[in-house]
C-alpha distance (Angstrom), angle and dihedral (degrees) to the residues before:
residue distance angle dihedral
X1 . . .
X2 3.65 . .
X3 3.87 111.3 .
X4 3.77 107.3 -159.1
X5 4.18 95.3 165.4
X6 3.53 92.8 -141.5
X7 3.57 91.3 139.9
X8 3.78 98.4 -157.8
X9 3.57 92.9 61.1
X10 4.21 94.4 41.3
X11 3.76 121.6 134.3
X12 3.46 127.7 -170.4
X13 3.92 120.7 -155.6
X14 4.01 116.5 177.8
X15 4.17 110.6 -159.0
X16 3.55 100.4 -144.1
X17 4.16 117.5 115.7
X18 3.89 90.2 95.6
X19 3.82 106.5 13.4
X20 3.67 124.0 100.1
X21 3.60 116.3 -126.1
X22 3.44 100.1 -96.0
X23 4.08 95.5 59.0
X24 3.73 90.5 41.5
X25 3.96 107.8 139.5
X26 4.15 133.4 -152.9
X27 3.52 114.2 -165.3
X28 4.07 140.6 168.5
X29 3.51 125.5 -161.6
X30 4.12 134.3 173.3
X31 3.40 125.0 -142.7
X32 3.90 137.0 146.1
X33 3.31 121.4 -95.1
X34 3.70 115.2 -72.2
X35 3.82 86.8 -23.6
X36 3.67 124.8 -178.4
X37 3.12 108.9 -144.0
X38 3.79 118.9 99.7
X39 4.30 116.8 -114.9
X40 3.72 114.8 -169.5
X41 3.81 131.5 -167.1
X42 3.64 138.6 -169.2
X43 4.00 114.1 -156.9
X44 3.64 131.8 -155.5
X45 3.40 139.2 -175.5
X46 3.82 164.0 138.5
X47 3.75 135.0 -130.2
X48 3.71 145.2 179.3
X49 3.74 124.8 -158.1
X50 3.96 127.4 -179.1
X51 3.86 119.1 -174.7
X52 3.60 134.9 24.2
X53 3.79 123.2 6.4
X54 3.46 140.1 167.0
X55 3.80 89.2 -144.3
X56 3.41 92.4 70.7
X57 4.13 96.8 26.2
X58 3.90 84.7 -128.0
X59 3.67 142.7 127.2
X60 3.51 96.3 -146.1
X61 3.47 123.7 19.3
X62 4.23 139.0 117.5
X63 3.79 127.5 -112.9
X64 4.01 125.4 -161.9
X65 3.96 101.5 -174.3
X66 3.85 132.4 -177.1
X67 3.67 107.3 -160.1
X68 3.84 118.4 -160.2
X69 4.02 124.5 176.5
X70 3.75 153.8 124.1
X71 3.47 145.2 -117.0
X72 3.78 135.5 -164.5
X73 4.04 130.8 -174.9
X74 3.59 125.8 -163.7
X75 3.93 122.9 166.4
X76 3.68 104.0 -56.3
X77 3.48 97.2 -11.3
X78 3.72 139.7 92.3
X79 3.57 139.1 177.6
X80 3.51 139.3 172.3
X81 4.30 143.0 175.0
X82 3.94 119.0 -151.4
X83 3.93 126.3 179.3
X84 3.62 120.8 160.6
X85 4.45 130.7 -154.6
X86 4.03 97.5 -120.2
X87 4.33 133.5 -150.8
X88 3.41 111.3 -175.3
X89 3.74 133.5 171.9
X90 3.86 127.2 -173.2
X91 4.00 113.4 -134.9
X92 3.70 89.3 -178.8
X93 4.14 98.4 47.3
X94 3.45 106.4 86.3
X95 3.47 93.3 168.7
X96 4.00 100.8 62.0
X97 4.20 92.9 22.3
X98 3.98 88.2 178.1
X99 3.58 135.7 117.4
X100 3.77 112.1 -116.5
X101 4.02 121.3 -154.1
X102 4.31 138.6 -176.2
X103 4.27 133.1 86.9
X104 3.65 118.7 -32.8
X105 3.71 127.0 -148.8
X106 4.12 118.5 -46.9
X107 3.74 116.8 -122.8
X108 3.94 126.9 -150.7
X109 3.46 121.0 -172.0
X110 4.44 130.8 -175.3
X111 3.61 116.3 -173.9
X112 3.76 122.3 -178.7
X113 4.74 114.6 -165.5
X114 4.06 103.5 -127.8
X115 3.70 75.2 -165.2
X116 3.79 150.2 -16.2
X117 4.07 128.1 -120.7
X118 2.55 92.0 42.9
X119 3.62 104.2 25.0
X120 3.59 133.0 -154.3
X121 3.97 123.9 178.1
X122 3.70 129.2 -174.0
X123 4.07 107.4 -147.3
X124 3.93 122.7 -175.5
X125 3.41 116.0 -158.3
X126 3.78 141.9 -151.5
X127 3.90 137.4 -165.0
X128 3.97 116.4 -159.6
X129 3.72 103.7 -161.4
X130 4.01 103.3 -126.8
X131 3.43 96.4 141.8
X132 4.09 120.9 95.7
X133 3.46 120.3 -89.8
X134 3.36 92.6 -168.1
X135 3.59 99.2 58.7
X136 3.72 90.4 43.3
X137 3.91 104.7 -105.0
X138 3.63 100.3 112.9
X139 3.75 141.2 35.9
X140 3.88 87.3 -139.5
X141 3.48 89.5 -128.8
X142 3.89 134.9 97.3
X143 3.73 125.9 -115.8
X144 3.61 130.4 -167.2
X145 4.03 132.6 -166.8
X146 3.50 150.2 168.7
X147 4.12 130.1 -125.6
X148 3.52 132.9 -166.7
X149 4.03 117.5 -165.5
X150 3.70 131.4 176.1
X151 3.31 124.3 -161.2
X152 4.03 132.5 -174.5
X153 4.03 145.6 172.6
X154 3.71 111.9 -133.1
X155 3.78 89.9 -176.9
X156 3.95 130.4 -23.9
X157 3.78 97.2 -69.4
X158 3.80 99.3 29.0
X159 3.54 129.5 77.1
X160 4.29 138.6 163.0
X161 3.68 125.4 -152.6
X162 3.52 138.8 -170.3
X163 4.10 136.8 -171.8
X164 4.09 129.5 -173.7
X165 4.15 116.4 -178.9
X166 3.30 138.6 -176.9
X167 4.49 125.1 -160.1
X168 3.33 129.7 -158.7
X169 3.63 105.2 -165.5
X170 4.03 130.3 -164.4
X171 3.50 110.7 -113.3
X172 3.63 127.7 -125.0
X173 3.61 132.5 -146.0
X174 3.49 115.2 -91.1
X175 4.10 97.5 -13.0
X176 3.41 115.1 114.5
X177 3.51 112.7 -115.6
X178 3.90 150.8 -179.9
X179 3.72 144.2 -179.0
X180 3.53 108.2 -113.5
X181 3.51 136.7 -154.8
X182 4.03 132.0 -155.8
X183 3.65 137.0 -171.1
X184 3.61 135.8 -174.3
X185 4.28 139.1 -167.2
X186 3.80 121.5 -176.8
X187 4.20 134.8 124.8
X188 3.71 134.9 -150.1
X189 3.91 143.3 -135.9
X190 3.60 136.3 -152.9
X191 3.86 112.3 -132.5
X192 3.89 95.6 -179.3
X193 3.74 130.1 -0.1
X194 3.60 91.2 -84.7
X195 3.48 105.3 30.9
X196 3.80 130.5 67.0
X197 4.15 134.3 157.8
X198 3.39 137.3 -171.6
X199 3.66 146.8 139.5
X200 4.21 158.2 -136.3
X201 3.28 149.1 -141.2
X202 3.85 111.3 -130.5
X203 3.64 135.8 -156.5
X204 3.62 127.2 -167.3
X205 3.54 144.9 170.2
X206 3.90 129.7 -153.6
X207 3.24 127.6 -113.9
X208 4.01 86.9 -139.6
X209 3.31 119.9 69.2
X210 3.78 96.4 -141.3
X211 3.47 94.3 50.4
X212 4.16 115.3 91.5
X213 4.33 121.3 -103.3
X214 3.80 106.8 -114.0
X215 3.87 137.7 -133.1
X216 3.58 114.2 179.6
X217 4.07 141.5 151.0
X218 4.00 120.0 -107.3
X219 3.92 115.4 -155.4
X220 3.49 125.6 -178.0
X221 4.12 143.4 172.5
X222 3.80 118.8 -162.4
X223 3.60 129.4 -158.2
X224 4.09 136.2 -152.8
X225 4.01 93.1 -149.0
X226 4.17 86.6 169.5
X227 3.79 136.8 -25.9
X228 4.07 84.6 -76.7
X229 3.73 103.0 31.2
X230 3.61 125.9 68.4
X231 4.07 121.1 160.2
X232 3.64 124.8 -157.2
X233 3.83 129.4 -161.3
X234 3.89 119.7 -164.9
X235 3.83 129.5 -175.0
X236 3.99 121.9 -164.9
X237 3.81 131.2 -165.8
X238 3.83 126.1 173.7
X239 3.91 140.7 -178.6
X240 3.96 84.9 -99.3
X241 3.23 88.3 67.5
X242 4.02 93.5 -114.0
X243 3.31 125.1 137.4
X244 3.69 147.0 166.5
X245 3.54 153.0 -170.6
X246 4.18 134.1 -145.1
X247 3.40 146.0 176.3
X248 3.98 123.2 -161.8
X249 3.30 138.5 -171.1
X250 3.51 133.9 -146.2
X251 4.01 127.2 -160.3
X252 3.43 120.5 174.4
X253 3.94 124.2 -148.7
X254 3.17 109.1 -147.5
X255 4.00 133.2 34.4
């Protein structure tokens, strides 16, 4: 996702209505208004998450991830695909006690902007179960939600954001299960022309009924390396004691 930091134009887009926590994604992007030309952008990253997870269906366990994906804006529309190269390793399983390793789930997300300044988008979301269910990275079974995030300038270095989601998730046999929902509030500020931070508080169900609800803080830094690169680092801390750390990469295609 193209980050111009022309903060007038700045829009804020949080992946979360069918991510677990430890693929969750911040972005901003700049476009015009409605505009019609198309902006691509390929992401990269890394991430490391300690504690619960509903990748893993655990209460305590570690996750190494590789996230790859892409995202594309045209007018009103936005679209984007999101897999991710998984370790895992299950403090609480003393049964299998072994790391486990390949591609997670794939994510596919449409949003449509009601409106602009401020904007609000409606996104549904999709999860095609590629991952293994036999090594534990996937339920094996799709899940689809909906998001609704607002985003607005205050002034041209501040900005607020908000996100409310909703998961249907594919049951499995004899797991206990739920369709969770999530919400987020936070805001941002630019401390140089290429630099801004900010951060959210973040509320998330499981997907597993015996797993615990979650209320943690999101804070994050982002960085204009070049007119197409822009790197993001993200830290994560909830009352589960969970937490996690990232680093993204943004690379736009097209000047």
């Amino acid at each position: 996702m193209a980050i111009k930091m022309i903060p007038t134009n700045l829009k804020m887009k949080k992946i979360n209505a069918t991510l677990p926590a430890a693929l969750l994604l911040t972005y901003f992007y700049s476009v015009p208004a409605w505009a019609a030309d198309t902006e691509a952008q390929l992401l990269l990253g890394g991430f490391y998450a300690s504690g619960q997870s509903d990748i893993t269906a655990s209460s305590d366990s570690e996750v190494i991830g590789i996230p790859i994906g892409l995202n594309v804006q045209k007018g009103r529309w936005s679209g984007s695909v999101l897999t991710s190269y998984l370790n895992t390793y299950r403090k609480d399983d003393t049964l299998t006690n072994q790391s486990e390793s390949g591609v997670g789930d794939t994510f596919i997300t449409l949003g449509y902007d009601l409106t602009q300044m401020p904007w609000i988008t409606v996104s549904l979301n999709h999860k095609i179960p590629t991952g293994s269910v036999t090594k534990g990275l996937s339920t094996g079974e799709s899940d689809t939600g909906v998001q609704l995030d607002y985003f607005n300038t205050l002034s041209a270095s501040n900005s607020v954001f908000a996100s409310v989601g909703y998961k249907s998730v594919g049951r499995v046999s004899g797991v206990a299960m739920q369709d969770p929902i999530n919400a987020s509030v936070g805001a941002s500020q630019f401390i140089t022309k290429s630099v801004y931070i900010g951060g959210s508080i973040d509320y998330n169900e499981s997907i597993y009924k015996e797993l615990k609800d979650t209320t943690g803080v999101s804070l994050f830094s982002g960085i204009s390396l070049s007119k197409r690169h822009q790197l993001l680092l993200t830290t994560y801390y909830d009352n589960t004691d969970s937490y996690q750390i990232s680093a993204n990469l943004s690379i736009s295609l097209f000047d």
